[in-house]
C-alpha positions as CSV (number, residue, x, y, z in Angstrom):
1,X,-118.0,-83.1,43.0
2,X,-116.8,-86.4,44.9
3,X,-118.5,-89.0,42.8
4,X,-118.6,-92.7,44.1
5,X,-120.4,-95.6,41.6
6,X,-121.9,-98.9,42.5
7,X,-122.9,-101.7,40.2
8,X,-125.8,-103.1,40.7
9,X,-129.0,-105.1,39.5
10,X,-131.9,-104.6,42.2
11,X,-133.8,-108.3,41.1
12,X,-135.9,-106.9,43.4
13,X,-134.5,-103.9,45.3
14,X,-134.4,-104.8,49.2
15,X,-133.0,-104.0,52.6
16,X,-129.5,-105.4,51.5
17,X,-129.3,-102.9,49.1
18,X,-130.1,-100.2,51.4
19,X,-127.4,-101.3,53.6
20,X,-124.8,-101.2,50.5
21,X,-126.1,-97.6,49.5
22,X,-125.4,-96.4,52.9
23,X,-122.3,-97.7,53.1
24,X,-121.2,-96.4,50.3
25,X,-122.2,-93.0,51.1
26,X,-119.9,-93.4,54.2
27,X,-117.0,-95.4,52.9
28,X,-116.7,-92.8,50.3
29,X,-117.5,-89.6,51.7
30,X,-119.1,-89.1,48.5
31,X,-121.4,-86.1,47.1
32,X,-123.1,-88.0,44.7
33,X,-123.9,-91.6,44.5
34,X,-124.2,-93.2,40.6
35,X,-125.9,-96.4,39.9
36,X,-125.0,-98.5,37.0
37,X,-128.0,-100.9,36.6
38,X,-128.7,-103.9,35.1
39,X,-132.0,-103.4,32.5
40,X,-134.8,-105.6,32.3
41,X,-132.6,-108.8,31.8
42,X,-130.0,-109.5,34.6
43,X,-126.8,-110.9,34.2
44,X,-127.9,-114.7,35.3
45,X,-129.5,-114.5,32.3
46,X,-133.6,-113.9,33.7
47,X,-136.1,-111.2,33.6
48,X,-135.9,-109.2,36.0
49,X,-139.2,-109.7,38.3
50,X,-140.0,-105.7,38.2
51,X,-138.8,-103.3,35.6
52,X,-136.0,-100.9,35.4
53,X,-137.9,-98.3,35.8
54,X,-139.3,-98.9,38.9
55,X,-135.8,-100.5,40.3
56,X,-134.2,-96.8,39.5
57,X,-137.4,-95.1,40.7
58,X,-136.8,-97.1,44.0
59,X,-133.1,-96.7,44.2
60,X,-133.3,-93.0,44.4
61,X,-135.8,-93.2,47.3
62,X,-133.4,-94.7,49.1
63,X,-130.6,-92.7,48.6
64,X,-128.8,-92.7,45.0
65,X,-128.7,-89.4,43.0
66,X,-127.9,-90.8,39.1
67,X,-129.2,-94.2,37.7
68,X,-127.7,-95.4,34.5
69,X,-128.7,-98.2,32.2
70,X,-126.2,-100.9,31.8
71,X,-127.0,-101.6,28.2
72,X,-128.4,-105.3,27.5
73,X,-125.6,-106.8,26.0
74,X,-123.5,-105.8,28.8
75,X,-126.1,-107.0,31.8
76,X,-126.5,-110.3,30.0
77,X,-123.4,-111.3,29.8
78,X,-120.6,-113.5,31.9
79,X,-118.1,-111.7,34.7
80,X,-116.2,-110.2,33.3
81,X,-118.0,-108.4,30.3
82,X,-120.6,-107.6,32.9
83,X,-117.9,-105.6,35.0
84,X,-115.9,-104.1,31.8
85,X,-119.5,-102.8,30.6
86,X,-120.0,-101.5,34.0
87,X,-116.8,-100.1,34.7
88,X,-116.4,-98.3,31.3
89,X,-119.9,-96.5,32.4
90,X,-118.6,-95.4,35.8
91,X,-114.9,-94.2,33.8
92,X,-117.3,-92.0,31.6
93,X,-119.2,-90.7,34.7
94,X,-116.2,-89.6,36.4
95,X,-116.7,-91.5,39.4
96,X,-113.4,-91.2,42.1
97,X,-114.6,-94.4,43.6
98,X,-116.7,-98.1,43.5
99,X,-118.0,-99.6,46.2
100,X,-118.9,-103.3,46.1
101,X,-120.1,-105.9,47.9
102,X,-117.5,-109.3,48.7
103,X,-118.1,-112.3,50.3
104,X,-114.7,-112.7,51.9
105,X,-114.0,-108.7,52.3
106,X,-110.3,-109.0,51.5
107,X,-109.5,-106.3,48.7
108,X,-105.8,-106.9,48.6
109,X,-106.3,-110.1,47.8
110,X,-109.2,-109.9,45.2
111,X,-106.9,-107.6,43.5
112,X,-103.7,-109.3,43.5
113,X,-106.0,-111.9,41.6
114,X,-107.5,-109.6,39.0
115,X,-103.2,-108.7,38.5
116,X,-102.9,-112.6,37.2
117,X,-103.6,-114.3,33.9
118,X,-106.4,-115.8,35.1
119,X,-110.2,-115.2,33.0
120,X,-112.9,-115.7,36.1
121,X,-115.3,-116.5,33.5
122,X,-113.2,-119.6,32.7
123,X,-111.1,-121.1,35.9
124,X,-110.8,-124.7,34.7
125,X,-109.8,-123.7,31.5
126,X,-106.6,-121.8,33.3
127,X,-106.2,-124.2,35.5
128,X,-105.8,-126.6,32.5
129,X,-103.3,-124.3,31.1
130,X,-100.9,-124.6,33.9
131,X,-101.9,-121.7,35.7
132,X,-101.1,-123.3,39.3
133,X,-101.1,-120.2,41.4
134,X,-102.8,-121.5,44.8
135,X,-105.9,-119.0,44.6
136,X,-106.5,-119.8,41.0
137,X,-107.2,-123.0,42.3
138,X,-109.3,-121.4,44.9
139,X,-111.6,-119.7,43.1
140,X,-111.8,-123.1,40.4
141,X,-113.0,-124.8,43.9
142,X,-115.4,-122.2,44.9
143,X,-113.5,-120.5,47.1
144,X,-115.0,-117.7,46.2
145,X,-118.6,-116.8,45.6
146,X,-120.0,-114.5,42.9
147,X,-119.5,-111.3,44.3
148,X,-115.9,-112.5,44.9
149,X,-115.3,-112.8,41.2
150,X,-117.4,-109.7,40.2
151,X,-115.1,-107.9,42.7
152,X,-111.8,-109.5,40.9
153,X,-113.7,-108.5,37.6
154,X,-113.8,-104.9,38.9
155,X,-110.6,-104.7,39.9
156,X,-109.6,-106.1,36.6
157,X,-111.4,-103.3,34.4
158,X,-110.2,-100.3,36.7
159,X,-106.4,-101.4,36.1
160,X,-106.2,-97.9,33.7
161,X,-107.9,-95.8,35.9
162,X,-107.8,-93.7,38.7
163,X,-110.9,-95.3,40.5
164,X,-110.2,-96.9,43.6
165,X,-112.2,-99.8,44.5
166,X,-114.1,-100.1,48.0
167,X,-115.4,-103.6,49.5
168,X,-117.7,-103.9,52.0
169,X,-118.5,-107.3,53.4
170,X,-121.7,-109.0,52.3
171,X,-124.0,-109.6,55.1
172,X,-125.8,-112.7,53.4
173,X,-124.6,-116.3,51.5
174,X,-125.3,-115.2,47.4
175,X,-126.8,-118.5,47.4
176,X,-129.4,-118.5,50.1
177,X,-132.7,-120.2,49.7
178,X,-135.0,-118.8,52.6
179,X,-135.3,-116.2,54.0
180,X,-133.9,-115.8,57.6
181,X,-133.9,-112.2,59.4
182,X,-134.6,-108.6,58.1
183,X,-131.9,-108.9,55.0
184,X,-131.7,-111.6,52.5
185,X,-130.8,-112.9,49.8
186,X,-132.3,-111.8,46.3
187,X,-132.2,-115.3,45.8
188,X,-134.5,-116.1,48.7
189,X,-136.6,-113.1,48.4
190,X,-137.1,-114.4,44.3
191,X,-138.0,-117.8,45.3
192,X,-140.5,-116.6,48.4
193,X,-142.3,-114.1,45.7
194,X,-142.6,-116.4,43.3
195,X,-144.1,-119.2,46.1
196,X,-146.6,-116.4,47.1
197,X,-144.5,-115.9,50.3
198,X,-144.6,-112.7,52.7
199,X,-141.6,-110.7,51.5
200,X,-142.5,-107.7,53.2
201,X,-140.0,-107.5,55.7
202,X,-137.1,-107.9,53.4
203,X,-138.1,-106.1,50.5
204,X,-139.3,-102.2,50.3
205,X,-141.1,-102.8,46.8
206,X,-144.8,-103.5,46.6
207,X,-144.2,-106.6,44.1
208,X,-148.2,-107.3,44.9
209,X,-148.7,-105.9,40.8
210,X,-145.6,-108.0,39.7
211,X,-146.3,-110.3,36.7
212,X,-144.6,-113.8,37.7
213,X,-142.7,-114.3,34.6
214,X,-139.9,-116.1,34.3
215,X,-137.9,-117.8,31.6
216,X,-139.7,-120.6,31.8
217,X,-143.0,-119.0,30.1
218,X,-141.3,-118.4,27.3
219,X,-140.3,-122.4,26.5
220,X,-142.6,-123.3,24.1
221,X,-141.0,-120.5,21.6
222,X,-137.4,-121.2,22.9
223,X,-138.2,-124.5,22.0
224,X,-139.8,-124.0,18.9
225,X,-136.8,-122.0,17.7
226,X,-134.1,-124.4,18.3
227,X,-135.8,-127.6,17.1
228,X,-136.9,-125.7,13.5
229,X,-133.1,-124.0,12.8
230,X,-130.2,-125.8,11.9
231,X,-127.3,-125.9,13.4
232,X,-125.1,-123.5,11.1
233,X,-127.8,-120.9,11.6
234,X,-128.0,-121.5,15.6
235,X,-124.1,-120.9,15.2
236,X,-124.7,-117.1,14.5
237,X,-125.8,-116.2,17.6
238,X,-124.4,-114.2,19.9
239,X,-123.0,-116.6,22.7
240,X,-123.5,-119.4,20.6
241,X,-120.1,-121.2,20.8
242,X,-118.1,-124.7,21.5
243,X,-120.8,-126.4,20.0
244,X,-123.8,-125.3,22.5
245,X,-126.2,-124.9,19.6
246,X,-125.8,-128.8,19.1
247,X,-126.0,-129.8,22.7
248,X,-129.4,-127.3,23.3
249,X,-131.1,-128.9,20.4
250,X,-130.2,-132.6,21.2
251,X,-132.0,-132.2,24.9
252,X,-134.7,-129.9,22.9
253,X,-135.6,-133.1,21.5
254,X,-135.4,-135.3,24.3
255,X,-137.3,-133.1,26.9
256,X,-140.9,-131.0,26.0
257,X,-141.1,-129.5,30.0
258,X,-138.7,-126.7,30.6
259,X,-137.2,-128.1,34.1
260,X,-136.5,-131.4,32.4
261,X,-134.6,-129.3,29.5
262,X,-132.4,-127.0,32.0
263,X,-131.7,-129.9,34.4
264,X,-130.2,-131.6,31.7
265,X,-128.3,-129.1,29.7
266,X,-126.1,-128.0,32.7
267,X,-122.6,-129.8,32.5
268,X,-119.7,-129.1,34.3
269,X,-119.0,-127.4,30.8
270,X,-122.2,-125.4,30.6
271,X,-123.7,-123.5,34.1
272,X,-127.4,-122.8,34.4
273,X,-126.5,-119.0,33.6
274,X,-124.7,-119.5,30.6
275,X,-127.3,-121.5,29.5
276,X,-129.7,-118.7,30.6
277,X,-128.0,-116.0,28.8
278,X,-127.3,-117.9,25.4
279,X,-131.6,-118.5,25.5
280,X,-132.1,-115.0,26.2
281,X,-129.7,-114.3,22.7
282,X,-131.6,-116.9,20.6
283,X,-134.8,-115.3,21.8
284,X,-133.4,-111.9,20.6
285,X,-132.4,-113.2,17.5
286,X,-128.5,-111.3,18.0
287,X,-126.0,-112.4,15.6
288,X,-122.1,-112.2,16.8
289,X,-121.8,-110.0,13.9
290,X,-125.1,-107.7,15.7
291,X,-122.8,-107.5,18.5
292,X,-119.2,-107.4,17.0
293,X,-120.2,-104.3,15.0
294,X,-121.6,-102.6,17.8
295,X,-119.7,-98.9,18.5
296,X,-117.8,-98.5,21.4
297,X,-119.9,-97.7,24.6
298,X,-118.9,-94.2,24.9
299,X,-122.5,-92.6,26.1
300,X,-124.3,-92.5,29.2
301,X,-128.5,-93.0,29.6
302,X,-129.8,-91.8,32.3
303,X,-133.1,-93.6,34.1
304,X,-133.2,-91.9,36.7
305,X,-132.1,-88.9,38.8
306,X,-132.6,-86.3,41.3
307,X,-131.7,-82.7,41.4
308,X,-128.0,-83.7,42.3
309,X,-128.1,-86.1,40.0
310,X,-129.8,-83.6,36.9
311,X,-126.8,-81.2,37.9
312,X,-124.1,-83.8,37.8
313,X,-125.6,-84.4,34.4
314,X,-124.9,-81.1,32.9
315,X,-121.6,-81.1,34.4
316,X,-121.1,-84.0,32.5
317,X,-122.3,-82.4,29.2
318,X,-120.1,-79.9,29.6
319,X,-117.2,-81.6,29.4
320,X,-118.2,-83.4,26.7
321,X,-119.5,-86.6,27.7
322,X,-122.3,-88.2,25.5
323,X,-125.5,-88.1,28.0
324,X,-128.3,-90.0,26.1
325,X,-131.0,-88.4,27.8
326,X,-133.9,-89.3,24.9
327,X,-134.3,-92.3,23.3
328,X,-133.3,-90.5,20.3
329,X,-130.1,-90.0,21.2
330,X,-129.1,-93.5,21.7
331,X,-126.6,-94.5,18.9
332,X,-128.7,-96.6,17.0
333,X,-127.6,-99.9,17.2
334,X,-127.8,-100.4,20.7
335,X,-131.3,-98.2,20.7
336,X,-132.4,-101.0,18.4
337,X,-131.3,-103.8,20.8
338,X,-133.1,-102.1,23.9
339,X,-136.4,-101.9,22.6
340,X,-136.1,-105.7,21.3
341,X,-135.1,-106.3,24.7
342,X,-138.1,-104.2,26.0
343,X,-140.6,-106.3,23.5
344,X,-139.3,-109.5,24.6
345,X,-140.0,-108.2,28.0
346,X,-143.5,-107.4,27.7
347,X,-144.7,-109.9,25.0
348,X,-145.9,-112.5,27.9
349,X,-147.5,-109.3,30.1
350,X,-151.4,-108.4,30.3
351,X,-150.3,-105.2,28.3
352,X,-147.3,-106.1,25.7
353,X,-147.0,-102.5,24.8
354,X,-146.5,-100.8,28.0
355,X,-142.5,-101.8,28.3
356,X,-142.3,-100.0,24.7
357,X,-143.9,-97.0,25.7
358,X,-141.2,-96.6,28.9
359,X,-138.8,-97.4,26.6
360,X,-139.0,-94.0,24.2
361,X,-140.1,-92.1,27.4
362,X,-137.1,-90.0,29.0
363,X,-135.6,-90.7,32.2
364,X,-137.3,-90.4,35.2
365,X,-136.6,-87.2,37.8
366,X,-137.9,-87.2,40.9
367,X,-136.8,-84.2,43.2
Protein backbone atom coordinates (compact mmCIF):
# COMPACT_ATOMS: atom_id res chain seq x y z
CA UNK A 1 0.00 0.00 0.00
CA UNK A 2 1.31 3.58 -1.16
CA UNK A 3 1.65 5.26 2.13
CA UNK A 4 2.31 9.19 2.20
CA UNK A 5 2.89 10.95 6.00
CA UNK A 6 2.42 14.52 7.10
CA UNK A 7 3.51 16.13 10.19
CA UNK A 8 1.36 18.15 11.74
CA UNK A 9 -0.09 19.86 14.93
CA UNK A 10 -3.86 21.04 14.25
CA UNK A 11 -3.70 24.10 17.11
CA UNK A 12 -6.87 24.22 16.02
CA UNK A 13 -7.55 22.13 12.88
CA UNK A 14 -8.84 24.61 10.00
CA UNK A 15 -9.39 25.07 6.24
CA UNK A 16 -5.47 25.34 5.71
CA UNK A 17 -5.13 22.07 6.78
CA UNK A 18 -7.80 20.74 4.58
CA UNK A 19 -6.05 22.25 1.72
CA UNK A 20 -2.60 20.43 2.78
CA UNK A 21 -4.49 16.99 3.23
CA UNK A 22 -5.79 17.30 -0.11
CA UNK A 23 -2.79 18.08 -1.62
CA UNK A 24 -1.18 15.45 -0.25
CA UNK A 25 -3.52 12.93 -1.45
CA UNK A 26 -2.76 14.34 -5.00
CA UNK A 27 0.90 15.08 -4.88
CA UNK A 28 1.36 11.59 -3.75
CA UNK A 29 -1.05 9.49 -5.36
CA UNK A 30 -1.22 7.85 -2.05
CA UNK A 31 -3.58 4.99 -0.68
CA UNK A 32 -3.30 5.89 2.70
CA UNK A 33 -2.67 9.20 4.35
CA UNK A 34 -0.75 8.97 8.12
CA UNK A 35 -0.73 11.77 10.53
CA UNK A 36 2.03 12.33 12.92
CA UNK A 37 0.54 14.70 15.56
CA UNK A 38 1.64 16.85 18.01
CA UNK A 39 -0.29 15.78 21.70
CA UNK A 40 -1.74 18.12 23.89
CA UNK A 41 1.41 20.47 24.12
CA UNK A 42 2.63 21.84 20.68
CA UNK A 43 5.94 22.39 19.76
CA UNK A 44 5.91 26.40 20.57
CA UNK A 45 5.82 25.23 23.72
CA UNK A 46 1.50 25.94 24.57
CA UNK A 47 -1.44 23.89 25.20
CA UNK A 48 -2.96 23.09 22.63
CA UNK A 49 -6.56 25.07 22.66
CA UNK A 50 -8.56 21.51 21.93
CA UNK A 51 -7.31 18.12 22.69
CA UNK A 52 -5.70 15.44 20.75
CA UNK A 53 -8.40 13.58 20.65
CA UNK A 54 -10.67 15.64 19.03
CA UNK A 55 -7.77 17.18 16.52
CA UNK A 56 -7.35 13.23 15.24
CA UNK A 57 -11.13 12.77 15.48
CA UNK A 58 -11.33 15.91 13.14
CA UNK A 59 -8.43 14.99 10.93
CA UNK A 60 -9.96 11.86 9.80
CA UNK A 61 -13.28 13.61 8.84
CA UNK A 62 -11.46 15.35 6.50
CA UNK A 63 -9.57 12.90 4.90
CA UNK A 64 -6.63 11.10 6.86
CA UNK A 65 -6.78 7.33 7.45
CA UNK A 66 -4.05 6.75 10.52
CA UNK A 67 -3.28 9.37 13.33
CA UNK A 68 -0.29 8.88 15.40
CA UNK A 69 0.86 10.56 18.64
CA UNK A 70 4.04 12.37 18.40
CA UNK A 71 5.06 11.59 21.91
CA UNK A 72 5.51 14.77 24.31
CA UNK A 73 9.02 15.08 24.44
CA UNK A 74 9.22 15.06 20.89
CA UNK A 75 6.24 17.80 20.15
CA UNK A 76 7.74 20.02 22.76
CA UNK A 77 10.84 20.35 21.63
CA UNK A 78 13.07 22.78 19.14
CA UNK A 79 13.33 22.02 15.00
CA UNK A 80 15.02 19.78 14.76
CA UNK A 81 14.15 17.14 17.49
CA UNK A 82 10.59 17.91 16.55
CA UNK A 83 11.27 16.67 12.91
CA UNK A 84 13.74 13.67 14.00
CA UNK A 85 10.81 12.47 16.41
CA UNK A 86 8.49 12.88 13.55
CA UNK A 87 10.40 11.42 10.91
CA UNK A 88 11.55 8.34 12.93
CA UNK A 89 7.47 7.79 13.37
CA UNK A 90 6.77 7.96 9.67
CA UNK A 91 10.29 5.48 8.92
CA UNK A 92 8.46 3.01 11.34
CA UNK A 93 5.09 3.44 9.51
CA UNK A 94 6.54 2.73 6.22
CA UNK A 95 5.47 5.74 4.65
CA UNK A 96 7.01 6.17 0.71
CA UNK A 97 6.50 9.86 1.06
CA UNK A 98 6.09 13.43 3.25
CA UNK A 99 4.39 16.14 2.24
CA UNK A 100 4.91 19.47 3.84
CA UNK A 101 4.08 22.82 3.79
CA UNK A 102 7.04 25.75 2.80
CA UNK A 103 7.00 29.21 2.72
CA UNK A 104 9.31 29.72 -0.26
CA UNK A 105 8.32 26.16 -2.05
CA UNK A 106 11.84 25.53 -3.22
CA UNK A 107 12.73 21.79 -2.31
CA UNK A 108 16.13 21.67 -3.97
CA UNK A 109 17.14 24.28 -2.17
CA UNK A 110 15.77 23.50 1.46
CA UNK A 111 17.63 20.31 0.93
CA UNK A 112 20.88 21.40 -0.27
CA UNK A 113 20.63 23.25 3.24
CA UNK A 114 19.70 20.30 5.38
CA UNK A 115 23.15 18.62 3.32
CA UNK A 116 25.32 21.51 5.27
CA UNK A 117 26.75 21.63 8.83
CA UNK A 118 24.43 23.98 9.80
CA UNK A 119 21.91 23.15 13.23
CA UNK A 120 18.52 25.31 12.39
CA UNK A 121 17.89 25.31 15.97
CA UNK A 122 21.05 27.40 16.39
CA UNK A 123 21.96 29.73 13.17
CA UNK A 124 24.01 32.44 14.94
CA UNK A 125 25.80 30.03 16.72
CA UNK A 126 27.11 28.60 13.04
CA UNK A 127 27.34 31.64 11.77
CA UNK A 128 29.78 32.35 14.67
CA UNK A 129 31.67 29.33 13.81
CA UNK A 130 32.58 30.46 10.45
CA UNK A 131 29.98 28.83 8.66
CA UNK A 132 29.65 31.64 5.86
CA UNK A 133 27.72 29.71 3.25
CA UNK A 134 25.31 32.64 1.84
CA UNK A 135 21.93 30.82 2.83
CA UNK A 136 23.22 30.11 6.34
CA UNK A 137 23.20 33.63 6.52
CA UNK A 138 19.81 33.65 5.03
CA UNK A 139 18.06 31.69 7.23
CA UNK A 140 20.19 33.62 10.46
CA UNK A 141 18.35 36.79 8.84
CA UNK A 142 14.97 35.23 8.53
CA UNK A 143 15.03 34.45 5.26
CA UNK A 144 13.21 31.76 5.97
CA UNK A 145 10.14 31.26 8.05
CA UNK A 146 9.28 28.31 10.29
CA UNK A 147 8.02 25.94 7.99
CA UNK A 148 11.14 26.71 5.91
CA UNK A 149 13.29 25.31 8.67
CA UNK A 150 10.94 22.42 9.69
CA UNK A 151 11.12 21.53 5.92
CA UNK A 152 15.28 21.71 6.15
CA UNK A 153 14.66 19.66 9.45
CA UNK A 154 12.80 17.00 7.44
CA UNK A 155 15.00 16.75 4.88
CA UNK A 156 17.74 16.42 7.41
CA UNK A 157 16.12 13.35 9.28
CA UNK A 158 15.14 11.49 5.93
CA UNK A 159 18.99 11.61 4.81
CA UNK A 160 18.92 7.41 5.53
CA UNK A 161 15.81 6.73 4.03
CA UNK A 162 13.97 6.04 1.22
CA UNK A 163 11.19 8.72 1.84
CA UNK A 164 11.03 11.35 -0.56
CA UNK A 165 10.01 14.63 0.57
CA UNK A 166 7.06 16.75 -1.12
CA UNK A 167 6.60 20.68 -0.57
CA UNK A 168 3.63 22.34 -1.34
CA UNK A 169 3.58 26.09 -1.07
CA UNK A 170 2.01 27.67 2.07
CA UNK A 171 -0.92 29.77 1.23
CA UNK A 172 -0.64 32.10 4.42
CA UNK A 173 2.50 34.28 6.37
CA UNK A 174 3.18 31.68 9.63
CA UNK A 175 3.10 34.83 11.44
CA UNK A 176 -0.21 36.40 10.57
CA UNK A 177 -2.24 38.19 13.14
CA UNK A 178 -5.90 38.61 11.67
CA UNK A 179 -7.62 36.91 9.87
CA UNK A 180 -8.09 37.87 6.17
CA UNK A 181 -10.14 35.42 3.72
CA UNK A 182 -11.44 31.77 4.04
CA UNK A 183 -7.75 30.34 5.17
CA UNK A 184 -5.57 31.62 7.88
CA UNK A 185 -3.22 31.45 9.94
CA UNK A 186 -3.44 29.23 13.24
CA UNK A 187 -1.90 32.13 14.62
CA UNK A 188 -4.80 34.45 13.69
CA UNK A 189 -7.43 31.99 14.23
CA UNK A 190 -5.69 31.40 18.09
CA UNK A 191 -5.69 35.00 18.80
CA UNK A 192 -9.49 35.73 17.27
CA UNK A 193 -10.71 32.57 19.56
CA UNK A 194 -9.17 33.70 22.35
CA UNK A 195 -10.61 37.59 21.73
CA UNK A 196 -14.12 35.94 21.48
CA UNK A 197 -13.88 36.53 17.59
CA UNK A 198 -16.09 34.70 14.81
CA UNK A 199 -13.76 31.97 13.60
CA UNK A 200 -16.27 30.06 11.87
CA UNK A 201 -15.30 30.57 8.47
CA UNK A 202 -11.74 29.55 8.92
CA UNK A 203 -12.03 26.87 11.27
CA UNK A 204 -14.25 23.49 10.91
CA UNK A 205 -14.10 22.83 14.83
CA UNK A 206 -16.83 23.87 17.12
CA UNK A 207 -14.29 25.52 19.73
CA UNK A 208 -17.71 27.12 21.37
CA UNK A 209 -16.83 24.16 24.49
CA UNK A 210 -13.07 25.12 24.32
CA UNK A 211 -11.60 25.96 27.73
CA UNK A 212 -9.40 29.27 27.16
CA UNK A 213 -6.36 28.08 28.77
CA UNK A 214 -3.22 29.09 28.09
CA UNK A 215 0.19 29.18 29.72
CA UNK A 216 -0.49 32.01 31.24
CA UNK A 217 -3.06 30.41 33.86
CA UNK A 218 -0.60 28.33 35.07
CA UNK A 219 1.96 31.47 36.38
CA UNK A 220 1.38 31.57 39.73
CA UNK A 221 2.75 27.76 40.02
CA UNK A 222 5.46 28.40 37.40
CA UNK A 223 6.34 31.10 39.51
CA UNK A 224 6.10 29.54 42.64
CA UNK A 225 8.46 26.78 41.44
CA UNK A 226 11.31 28.76 40.19
CA UNK A 227 11.51 31.33 42.99
CA UNK A 228 11.43 28.29 45.89
CA UNK A 229 14.29 25.91 44.02
CA UNK A 230 17.75 26.71 43.72
CA UNK A 231 19.56 26.99 41.08
CA UNK A 232 21.52 23.50 40.99
CA UNK A 233 18.14 21.79 41.32
CA UNK A 234 16.50 24.13 38.38
CA UNK A 235 19.74 22.80 36.48
CA UNK A 236 18.18 19.25 36.24
CA UNK A 237 15.68 19.87 34.00
CA UNK A 238 15.14 18.85 30.89
CA UNK A 239 15.98 22.03 28.65
CA UNK A 240 17.47 23.66 31.39
CA UNK A 241 20.87 24.83 29.96
CA UNK A 242 23.38 27.89 29.38
CA UNK A 243 22.43 29.22 32.53
CA UNK A 244 18.46 29.81 31.75
CA UNK A 245 17.57 28.54 35.24
CA UNK A 246 19.41 31.75 36.52
CA UNK A 247 18.06 34.17 34.07
CA UNK A 248 14.10 32.78 34.67
CA UNK A 249 14.51 33.18 38.29
CA UNK A 250 16.16 36.77 38.27
CA UNK A 251 12.95 38.20 36.12
CA UNK A 252 10.78 35.74 38.48
CA UNK A 253 11.67 38.09 41.03
CA UNK A 254 11.45 41.28 39.27
CA UNK A 255 8.03 40.69 37.57
CA UNK A 256 4.67 39.04 39.59
CA UNK A 257 2.25 39.42 36.03
CA UNK A 258 3.05 36.80 33.47
CA UNK A 259 3.29 39.28 30.28
CA UNK A 260 5.74 41.39 32.24
CA UNK A 261 7.83 38.05 32.99
CA UNK A 262 7.84 36.71 29.21
CA UNK A 263 8.42 40.20 27.67
CA UNK A 264 11.38 40.28 29.55
CA UNK A 265 13.01 36.87 29.45
CA UNK A 266 13.16 36.93 25.62
CA UNK A 267 16.81 37.80 24.43
CA UNK A 268 18.18 37.57 21.26
CA UNK A 269 19.69 34.41 23.15
CA UNK A 270 16.38 33.04 24.44
CA UNK A 271 12.99 33.09 21.85
CA UNK A 272 9.50 33.17 23.39
CA UNK A 273 9.36 29.29 22.44
CA UNK A 274 12.27 28.21 24.06
CA UNK A 275 11.30 29.93 26.90
CA UNK A 276 7.84 28.30 26.42
CA UNK A 277 9.09 24.82 26.20
CA UNK A 278 11.73 24.95 29.03
CA UNK A 279 8.32 26.19 31.46
CA UNK A 280 6.35 23.46 30.09
CA UNK A 281 9.58 20.97 31.44
CA UNK A 282 9.77 22.64 34.92
CA UNK A 283 6.00 22.25 35.17
CA UNK A 284 6.52 18.56 34.39
CA UNK A 285 9.17 18.21 36.70
CA UNK A 286 11.55 16.13 33.69
CA UNK A 287 15.02 15.70 34.65
CA UNK A 288 17.70 15.43 31.63
CA UNK A 289 18.38 12.15 33.10
CA UNK A 290 14.10 11.40 32.67
CA UNK A 291 14.77 12.01 29.25
CA UNK A 292 18.41 10.81 28.46
CA UNK A 293 17.36 7.29 29.75
CA UNK A 294 14.35 7.15 27.75
CA UNK A 295 14.35 3.94 25.06
CA UNK A 296 14.59 4.51 21.66
CA UNK A 297 11.24 5.53 19.93
CA UNK A 298 10.74 2.29 18.18
CA UNK A 299 6.64 1.97 18.60
CA UNK A 300 3.72 3.50 17.07
CA UNK A 301 0.29 4.74 19.10
CA UNK A 302 -2.34 5.09 17.24
CA UNK A 303 -5.25 7.97 18.07
CA UNK A 304 -7.06 7.53 15.51
CA UNK A 305 -8.09 5.58 12.45
CA UNK A 306 -10.42 4.37 9.94
CA UNK A 307 -10.99 1.13 8.39
CA UNK A 308 -7.93 1.79 5.96
CA UNK A 309 -6.17 3.02 8.59
CA UNK A 310 -7.18 -0.30 11.20
CA UNK A 311 -5.94 -2.40 8.11
CA UNK A 312 -2.73 -0.64 7.52
CA UNK A 313 -2.37 -1.30 11.23
CA UNK A 314 -2.29 -4.98 11.06
CA UNK A 315 -0.11 -4.87 8.10
CA UNK A 316 2.08 -3.18 10.24
CA UNK A 317 1.94 -5.82 13.04
CA UNK A 318 2.72 -8.20 10.86
CA UNK A 319 5.88 -7.21 10.03
CA UNK A 320 6.81 -6.63 13.23
CA UNK A 321 6.36 -3.17 14.02
CA UNK A 322 5.48 -2.23 17.76
CA UNK A 323 1.79 -0.76 17.38
CA UNK A 324 0.83 0.57 20.92
CA UNK A 325 -2.69 0.25 20.48
CA UNK A 326 -3.58 0.30 24.62
CA UNK A 327 -2.18 2.33 26.91
CA UNK A 328 -0.72 -0.69 28.36
CA UNK A 329 1.43 -1.30 25.75
CA UNK A 330 3.25 1.91 25.90
CA UNK A 331 6.88 1.25 27.10
CA UNK A 332 6.66 2.65 30.40
CA UNK A 333 8.66 5.43 30.56
CA UNK A 334 7.22 7.43 27.98
CA UNK A 335 3.52 5.99 29.21
CA UNK A 336 4.54 7.74 32.40
CA UNK A 337 5.42 11.06 30.76
CA UNK A 338 1.95 11.17 28.72
CA UNK A 339 -0.29 10.90 31.41
CA UNK A 340 1.84 13.69 33.40
CA UNK A 341 1.44 15.56 30.39
CA UNK A 342 -2.35 14.68 30.33
CA UNK A 343 -2.64 15.91 34.17
CA UNK A 344 -0.95 18.99 33.56
CA UNK A 345 -3.39 19.41 30.84
CA UNK A 346 -6.46 19.07 32.64
CA UNK A 347 -5.42 20.37 36.21
CA UNK A 348 -6.80 24.07 35.31
CA UNK A 349 -10.13 22.44 33.44
CA UNK A 350 -13.78 22.32 35.05
CA UNK A 351 -13.18 18.46 35.14
CA UNK A 352 -9.27 17.74 35.91
CA UNK A 353 -9.84 14.03 35.40
CA UNK A 354 -11.43 13.87 32.12
CA UNK A 355 -7.83 14.19 30.04
CA UNK A 356 -6.78 11.08 32.32
CA UNK A 357 -9.59 9.06 31.49
CA UNK A 358 -8.83 9.67 27.37
CA UNK A 359 -5.59 8.99 28.16
CA UNK A 360 -5.87 4.95 29.19
CA UNK A 361 -8.78 4.83 26.69
CA UNK A 362 -7.74 3.15 23.18
CA UNK A 363 -7.56 4.93 20.01
CA UNK A 364 -10.40 6.22 18.44
CA UNK A 365 -11.94 4.39 15.10
CA UNK A 366 -14.45 5.92 13.28
CA UNK A 367 -15.50 4.08 9.99
Amino acid sequence: MNACGIIVEYNPFHNGHIYHIQQAKKQSNCDILIAVMSGNFVQRGERAIVDKWERAQTALKYGVDLVIELPFIYSTQSAMNFAQGAITLLKLAQVKTIVFGSESNNLEELKLIASLPINPDHLKESMKSGISFPKAYGLWANEYQPNDILGIAYCRALADSNIQPISIQRTTSYHEIEINGNIASATAIRNAFFNGKNIQDVCPMDLSSSEKITLKNYWPLIRTILLTRSSNELASLFLFNEGIENHLKKQADLYSDYNDFINNTITKRYTRSRIQRTLLQLLMNNSKKEVQDLPPLDFIRPLAFNEKGREYLKELKKKEIKVASRFNKVPIPYRRMEYKAAVLYSCLSKDPTEQTKKEIQGPIYRD
